[in-house]
N, C-alpha and C positions, 0 to 999 in steps of 0.2 A: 741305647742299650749297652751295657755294660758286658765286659767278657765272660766275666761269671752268669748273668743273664743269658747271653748270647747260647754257650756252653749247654747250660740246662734245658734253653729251649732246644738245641739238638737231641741232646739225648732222652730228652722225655719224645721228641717227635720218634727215636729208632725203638722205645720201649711199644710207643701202640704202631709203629709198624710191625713189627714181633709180633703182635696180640692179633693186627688184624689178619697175618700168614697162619696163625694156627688155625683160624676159622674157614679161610678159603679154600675152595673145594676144585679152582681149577688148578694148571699144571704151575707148581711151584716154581720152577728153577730160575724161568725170568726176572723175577719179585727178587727171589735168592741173589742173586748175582749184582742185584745193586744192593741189597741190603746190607750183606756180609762183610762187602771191603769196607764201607762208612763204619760199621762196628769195628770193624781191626783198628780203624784209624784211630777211633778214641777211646779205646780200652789198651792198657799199659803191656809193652811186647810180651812180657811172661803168660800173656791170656794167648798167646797164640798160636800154640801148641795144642791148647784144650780144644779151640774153635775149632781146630784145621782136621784134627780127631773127630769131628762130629760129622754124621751123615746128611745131618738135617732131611730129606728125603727119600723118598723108598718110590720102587714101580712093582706092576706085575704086569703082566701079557692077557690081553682077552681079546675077543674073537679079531679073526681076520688079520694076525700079528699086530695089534695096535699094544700100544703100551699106556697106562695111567699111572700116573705121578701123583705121591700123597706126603705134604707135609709131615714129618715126625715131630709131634709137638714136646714130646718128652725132650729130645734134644733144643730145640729155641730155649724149653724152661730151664737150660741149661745155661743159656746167655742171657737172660733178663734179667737176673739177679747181680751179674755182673754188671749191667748197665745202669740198677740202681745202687751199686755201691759206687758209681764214678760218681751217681748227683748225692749223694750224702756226702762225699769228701769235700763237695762246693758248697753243699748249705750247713755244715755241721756246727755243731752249738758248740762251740768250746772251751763254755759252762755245762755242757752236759756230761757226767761220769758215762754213765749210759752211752751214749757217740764217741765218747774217746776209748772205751771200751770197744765200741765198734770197730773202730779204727786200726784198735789193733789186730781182732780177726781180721779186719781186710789185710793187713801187712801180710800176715802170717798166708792169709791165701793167694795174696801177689806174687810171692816169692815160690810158692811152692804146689805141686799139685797131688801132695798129700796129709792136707789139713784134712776135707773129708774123708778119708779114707781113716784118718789117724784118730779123728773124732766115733768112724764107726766099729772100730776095735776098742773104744772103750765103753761103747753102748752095747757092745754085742759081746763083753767077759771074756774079748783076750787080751786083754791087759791086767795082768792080777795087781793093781793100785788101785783102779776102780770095783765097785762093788759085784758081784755074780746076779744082783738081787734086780739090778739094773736090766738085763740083758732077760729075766726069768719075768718081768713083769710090762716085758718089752712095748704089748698092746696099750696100757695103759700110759707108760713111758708118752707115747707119742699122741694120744687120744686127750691125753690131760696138757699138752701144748696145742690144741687144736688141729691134730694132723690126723687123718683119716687113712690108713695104708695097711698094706700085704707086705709082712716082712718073710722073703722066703727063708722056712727054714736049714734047709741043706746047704743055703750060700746067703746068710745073713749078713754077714759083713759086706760085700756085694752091692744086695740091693738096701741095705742103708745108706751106702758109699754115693749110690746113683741117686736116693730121694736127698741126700745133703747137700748135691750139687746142685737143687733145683730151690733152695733156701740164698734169699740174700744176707748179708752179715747182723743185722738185726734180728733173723728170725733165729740164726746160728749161736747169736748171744744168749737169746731165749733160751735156746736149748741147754744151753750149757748153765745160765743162773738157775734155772725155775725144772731141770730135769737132771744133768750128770752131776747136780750139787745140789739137789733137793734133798733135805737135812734125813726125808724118811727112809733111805739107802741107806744111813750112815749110821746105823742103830745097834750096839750091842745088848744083849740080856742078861743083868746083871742075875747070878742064880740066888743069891744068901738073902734080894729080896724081893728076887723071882716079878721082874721087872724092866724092861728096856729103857736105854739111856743112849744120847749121843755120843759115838763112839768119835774123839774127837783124832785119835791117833790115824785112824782111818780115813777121816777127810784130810788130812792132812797130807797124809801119803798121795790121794787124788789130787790137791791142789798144787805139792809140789810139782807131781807128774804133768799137770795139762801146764802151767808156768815153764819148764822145762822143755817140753812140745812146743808154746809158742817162741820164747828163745831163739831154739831149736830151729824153726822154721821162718823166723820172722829175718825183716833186712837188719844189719846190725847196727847201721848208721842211720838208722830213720830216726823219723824228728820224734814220736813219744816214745822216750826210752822207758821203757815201766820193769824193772825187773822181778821183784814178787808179785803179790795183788795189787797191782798198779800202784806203788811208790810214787811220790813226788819229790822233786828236788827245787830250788832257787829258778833253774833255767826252765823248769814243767810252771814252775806260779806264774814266770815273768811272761813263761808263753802263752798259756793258757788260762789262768786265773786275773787275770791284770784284764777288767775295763775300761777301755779309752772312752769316757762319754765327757768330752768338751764342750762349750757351747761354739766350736766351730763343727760343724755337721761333714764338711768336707773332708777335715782333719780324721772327725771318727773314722768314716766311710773307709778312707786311705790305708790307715791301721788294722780296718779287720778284711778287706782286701788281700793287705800284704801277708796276714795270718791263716788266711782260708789258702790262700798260694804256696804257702812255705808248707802248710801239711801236708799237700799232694804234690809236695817235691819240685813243685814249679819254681824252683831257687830264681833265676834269672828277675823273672814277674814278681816277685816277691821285693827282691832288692829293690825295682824296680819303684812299686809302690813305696814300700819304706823311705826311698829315698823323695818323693814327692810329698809322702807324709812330712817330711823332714823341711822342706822348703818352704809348705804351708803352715809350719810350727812357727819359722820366723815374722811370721804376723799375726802372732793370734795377739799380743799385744800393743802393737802398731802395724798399720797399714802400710807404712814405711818397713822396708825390709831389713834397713839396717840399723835404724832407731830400733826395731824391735826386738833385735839378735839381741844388742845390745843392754837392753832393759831385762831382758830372757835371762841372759849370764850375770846380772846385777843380781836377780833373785833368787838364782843358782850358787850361785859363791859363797856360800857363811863358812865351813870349814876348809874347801877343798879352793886352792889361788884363783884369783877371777883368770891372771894371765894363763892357767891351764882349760880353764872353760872355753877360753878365747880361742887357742890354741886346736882344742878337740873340733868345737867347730869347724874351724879355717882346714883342718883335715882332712874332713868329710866332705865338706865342702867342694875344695880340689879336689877328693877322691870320685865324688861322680862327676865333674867335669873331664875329668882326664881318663876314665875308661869308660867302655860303653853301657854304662849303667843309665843313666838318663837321655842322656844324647847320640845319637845311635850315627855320626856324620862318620865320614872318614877321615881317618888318623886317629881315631880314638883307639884303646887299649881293649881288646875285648877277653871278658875274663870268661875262663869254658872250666875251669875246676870246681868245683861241687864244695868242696871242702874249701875254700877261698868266699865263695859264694854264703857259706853259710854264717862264715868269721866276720864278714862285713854285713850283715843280715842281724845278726845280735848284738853287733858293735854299735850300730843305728840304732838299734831297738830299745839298746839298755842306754843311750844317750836320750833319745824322746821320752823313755819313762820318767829319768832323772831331771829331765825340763820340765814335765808335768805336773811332777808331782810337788817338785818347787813353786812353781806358779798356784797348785793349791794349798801348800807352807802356807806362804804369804799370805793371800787371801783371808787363811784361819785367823792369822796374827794381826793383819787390818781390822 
């Protein structure tokens, strides 16, 4: 079983322990008490603040001074959703716009514990960027997302605030493509020929605002930098559009490994990967490892010196020998910087691609 397997089988097992606490009818706190820490453990510290806020449980007194203990379910539905954005960050398709979109609400919820709150100020018209028309047709709003709910009105923002905490980042996406950016909000009426049209100045105003909010709230150095509506650059294709499907299966494996690792910040297991991608590369043309390196830089070298291909190797090479990136003995260099971690992370990443894609040059030209 693999760690990313390992992983998800845990926290799908703490999702239906969750599920089966909200049905039990005897006294929670027992249940409570082991469940809670194994959820701290694997949800990222910034969630810990939120948990530690929740009551999860309530009593009242009845005959004979006894007390009964009742699960608060609204609160668990507070951490469930948390617990399926830990397993979308290990299985996310990083071909899917949709997930990398996700990904980025999760950031922006990691870091801070007023995305919901900031998302239901601008369903509830106090944010004059978004529409009034939003907030006036509110039932609808949430019924045409498949949400069934009481929004009070005296304290709207409130309890919108409370039912967005209980949405996981996919259903938050939803909201946001298919409800705060549904084109029918965003309508002027033209009068001369007494007619509505998309008013585009006004989505605009909303799109810069919620890109500004994510910004705003998101980590600054995380791995998908999207600054408008999800921009791409050279480093977003190399990371995220670039398929590794060789016919060494190992090799793939290795590579989207190191890529499912590096999104969720796991730098360390990520290099780690990469660099075993990197060892299993020098054979995918010989079984011999250094006939193979060998043959690999032959097919690599048309503009750029072979003795610099030889060279880049022999680098990386000694660089995971000599710190604790592969070999974990003592005496070895162990690197604990993030920013170090992430420089030899693309440095490997953007050498495999450039072996790759020579090895299928060649091939075309055979």
């Amino acid at each position: 079983m693999t760690e990313i397997e390992s992983r998800l089988g845990l926290l799908q097992r703490l999702i239906d322990y969750g599920n089966d606490l909200k049905e039990s009818t005897s006294d929670p706190r027992k249940n409570l008490n082991s469940w809670i820490p194994s959820v701290k453990t694997v949800l990222p510290r910034s969630y810990l603040k939120r948990i530690t806020r929740l009551s999860l449980f309530s009593s009242k007194r009845i005959q004979n001074g006894q007390r009964i203990y009742r699960i608060i379910e609204s609160d668990i539905d507070i951490i469930l959703p948390l617990l399926k954005d830990e397993m979308l960050k290990l299985i996310i398709d990083t071909g899917s716009e949709r997930e990398m979109f996700a990904l980025r609400i999760i950031g922006a919820r990691e870091t801070s514990d007023n995305l919901e709150r900031s998302l239901a100020e601008r369903i509830c018209g106090e944010n004059s960027n978004f529409p009034n028309g939003i907030y006036l047709d509110i039932e609808n709003f949430f019924f045409n997302l498949g949400h069934h709910l009481y929004i009070n009105p005296v304290y709207p923002v409130n309890s919108t605030t409370d039912f967005l905490m209980t949405l996981d980042s996919l259903q938050l996406l939803d909201l946001v493509q298919y409800g705060l950016f549904n084109k029918k909000y965003y309508r002027m009426v033209d009068e001369k020929e007494s007619k509505q049209s998309f008013d585009l100045k006004a989505f605009q105003r909303a799109s810069d605002d919620f890109n500004f909010l994510l910004n705003e709230l998101s980590i600054p150095n995380e791995p998908v930098s999207l600054s408008q509506i999800f921009n791409v650059n050279q480093t977003y294709d190399l990371m995220f559009y670039t398929d590794y499907e060789t016919a060494d299966a190992s090799l793939n494996s290795l590579l989207k490994e190191a890529r499912r690792f590096f999104l969720i910040n796991e730098y360390q297991i990520a290099i780690e990967k990469v660099w075993d991608a990197f060892e299993r590369l020098k054979t995918v043309l010989n079984s011999d490892k250094l006939r193979g390196v060998n043959q690999l830089i032959e097919k690599m070298s048309i503009d750029i010196d072979k003795d610099d291909n030889t060279q880049e190797f022999k680098y990386l090479s000694d660089v995971g020998n000599q710190y604790n990136i592969r070999h974990h003995e003592t005496g070895k260099t162990k690197i604990t910087n993030d920013v170090e971690k992430r420089y030899l992370y693309f440095r490997m990443l953007a050498l495999i691609d450039y072996a790759l894609h020579s090895i299928k040059s060649s091939e075309k030209i055979s």
